[in-house]
C-alpha positions in Angstrom: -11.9 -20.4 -8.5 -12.3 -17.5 -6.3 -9.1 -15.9 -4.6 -8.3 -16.6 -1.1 -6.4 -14.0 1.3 -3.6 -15.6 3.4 -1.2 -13.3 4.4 -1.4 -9.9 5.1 1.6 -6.9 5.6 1.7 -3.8 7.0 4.6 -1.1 6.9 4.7 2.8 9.1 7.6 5.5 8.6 8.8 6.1 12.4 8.0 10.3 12.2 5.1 10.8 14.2 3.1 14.2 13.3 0.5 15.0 16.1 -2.4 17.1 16.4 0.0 19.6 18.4 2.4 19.5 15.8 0.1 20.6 13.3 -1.3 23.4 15.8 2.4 25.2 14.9 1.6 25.0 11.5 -1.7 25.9 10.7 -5.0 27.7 13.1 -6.2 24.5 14.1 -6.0 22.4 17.5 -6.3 18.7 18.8 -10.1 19.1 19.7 -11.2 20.7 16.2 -9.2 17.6 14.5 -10.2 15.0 17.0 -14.1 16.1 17.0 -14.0 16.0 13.3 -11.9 13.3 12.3 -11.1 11.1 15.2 -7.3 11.6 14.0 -4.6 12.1 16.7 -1.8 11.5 14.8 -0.3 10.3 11.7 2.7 8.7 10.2 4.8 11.2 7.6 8.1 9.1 5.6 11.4 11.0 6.5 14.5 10.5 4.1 15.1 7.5 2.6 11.2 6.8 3.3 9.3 6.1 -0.1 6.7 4.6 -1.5 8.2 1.7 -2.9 10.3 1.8 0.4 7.3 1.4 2.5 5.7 -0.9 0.1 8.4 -3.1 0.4 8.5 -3.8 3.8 4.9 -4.4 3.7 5.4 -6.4 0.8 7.8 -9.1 2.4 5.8 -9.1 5.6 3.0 -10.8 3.3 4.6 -13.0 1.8 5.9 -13.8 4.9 2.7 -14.4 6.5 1.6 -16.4 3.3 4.6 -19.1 3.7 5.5 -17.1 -0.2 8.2 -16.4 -1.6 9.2 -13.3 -4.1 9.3 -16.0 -6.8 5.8 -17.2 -6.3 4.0 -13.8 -7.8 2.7 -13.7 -11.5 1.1 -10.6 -10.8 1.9 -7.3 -8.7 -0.8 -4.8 -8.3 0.5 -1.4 -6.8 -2.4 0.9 -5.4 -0.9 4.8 -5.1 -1.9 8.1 -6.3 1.9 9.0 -5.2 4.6 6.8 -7.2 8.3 7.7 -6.8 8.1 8.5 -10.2 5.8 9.1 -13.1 8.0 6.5 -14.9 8.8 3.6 -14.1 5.4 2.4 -12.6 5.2 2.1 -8.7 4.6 -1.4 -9.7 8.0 -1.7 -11.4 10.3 0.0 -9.2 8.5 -2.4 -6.5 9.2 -5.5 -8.6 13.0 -4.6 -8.9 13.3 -3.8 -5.2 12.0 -7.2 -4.4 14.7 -8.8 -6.8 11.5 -10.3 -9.0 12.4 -12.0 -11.8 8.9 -13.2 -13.5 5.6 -11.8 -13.4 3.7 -8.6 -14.6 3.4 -5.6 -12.3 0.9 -2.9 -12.8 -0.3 0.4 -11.1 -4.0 0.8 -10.0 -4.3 4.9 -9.3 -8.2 5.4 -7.6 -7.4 7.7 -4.5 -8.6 6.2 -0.9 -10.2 3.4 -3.0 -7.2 2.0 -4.8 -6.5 -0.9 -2.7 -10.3 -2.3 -3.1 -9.7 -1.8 -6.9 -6.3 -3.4 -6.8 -7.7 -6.5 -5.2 -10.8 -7.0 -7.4 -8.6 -6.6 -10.4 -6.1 -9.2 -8.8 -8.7 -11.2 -7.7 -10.2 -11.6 -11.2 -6.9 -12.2 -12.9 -6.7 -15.2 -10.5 -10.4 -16.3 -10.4 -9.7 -16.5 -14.3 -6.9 -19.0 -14.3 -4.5 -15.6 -15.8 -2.1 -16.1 -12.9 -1.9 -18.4 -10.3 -0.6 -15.8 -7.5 -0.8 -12.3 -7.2 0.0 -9.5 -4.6 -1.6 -6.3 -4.3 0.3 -3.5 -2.3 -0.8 -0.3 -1.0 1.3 2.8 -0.5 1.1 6.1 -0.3 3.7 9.0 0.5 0.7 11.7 0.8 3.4 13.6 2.5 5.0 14.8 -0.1 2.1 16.6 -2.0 -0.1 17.9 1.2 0.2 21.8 1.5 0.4 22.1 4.9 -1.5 25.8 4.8 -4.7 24.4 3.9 -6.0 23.0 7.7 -8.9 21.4 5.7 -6.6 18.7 4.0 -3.2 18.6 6.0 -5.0 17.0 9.3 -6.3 13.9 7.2 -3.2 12.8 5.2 -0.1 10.7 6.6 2.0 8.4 5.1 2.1 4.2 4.8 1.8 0.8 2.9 -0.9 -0.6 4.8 -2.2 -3.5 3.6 0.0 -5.8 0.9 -2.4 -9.1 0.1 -1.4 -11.6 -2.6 -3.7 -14.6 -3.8 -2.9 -18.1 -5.3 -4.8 -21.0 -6.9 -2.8 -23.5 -5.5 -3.6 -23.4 -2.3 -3.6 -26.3 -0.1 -8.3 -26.2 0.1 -7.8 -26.5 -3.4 -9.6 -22.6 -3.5 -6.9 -19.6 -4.7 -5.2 -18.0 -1.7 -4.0 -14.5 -1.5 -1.0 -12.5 0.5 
């Protein structure tokens, strides 16, 4: 039974870093960054601001959207190439700050393509009759290892959790569902 999305989450830190900001830092300017990337600004997590934070946030929005509750996941996919920590898993520390109680929770590290990996790997453990719900979450905190003296990477990195997706086979169609 294939995996149905039905609720979707998104989550920003509030610190704003423009194209002018970044001309303080490094020789570049808003038209060299625009031209190139189509960037104008991006989102950077100030303190108190984590991954897990932001994936959180995006988290309950999900579940929200999907009429789920925390209870309802068997499976928790975190996509990040920056966890809080090498150990626990971003998946773990994630499952605790949501107060789960049940389910497995795993990371998925694969860069800009993490999320697409996390949902084909929670889309199969569905499709399989494994779980019967699953969320996939992805966060990053890029932030925190951009060297902001190199002008070709800085401009392209920010922080967020922007999508959090969860699927479930018991969905009212009779199809899986995600969030």
């Amino acid at each position: 039974m294939p995996a149905e999305i039905v609720g979707l989450g998104t989550a920003v830190p509030t610190y704003v870093l423009t194209n002018s900001d970044l001309e303080q830092l490094v020789d570049t300017n808003d038209q060299w960054i625009t031209e190139r990337t189509g960037i104008k600004e991006r989102r950077i997590a100030g303190r108190g601001e984590s991954t897990s934070t932001l994936g959180k946030a995006a988290a309950l929005r999900a579940l929200e959207s999907a009429g789920l509750g925390v209870d309802d996941v068997d499976l928790l996919v975190v996509a990040t190439a920056t966890p809080d920590y090498t150990l626990p898993s971003a998946a773990c520390v994630l499952q605790l700050e949501l107060g789960m109680t049940r389910g497995a929770a795993m990371d998925v590290i694969a860069g800009c393509a993490g999320f697409v990996y996390g949902l084909a790997t929670a889309s199969q453990f569905v499709a399989s009759g494994a779980v019967g719900t699953a969320m996939v979450v992805g966060a990053e905190t890029l932030s925190r290892i951009c060297d902001y003296t190199d002008r070709s990477t800085c401009i392209l990195f920010g922080d967020v959790a922007t999508r959090a997706s969860a699927a479930s086979r018991s969905a009212p169609t009779g199809r899986a569902r995600a969030c």
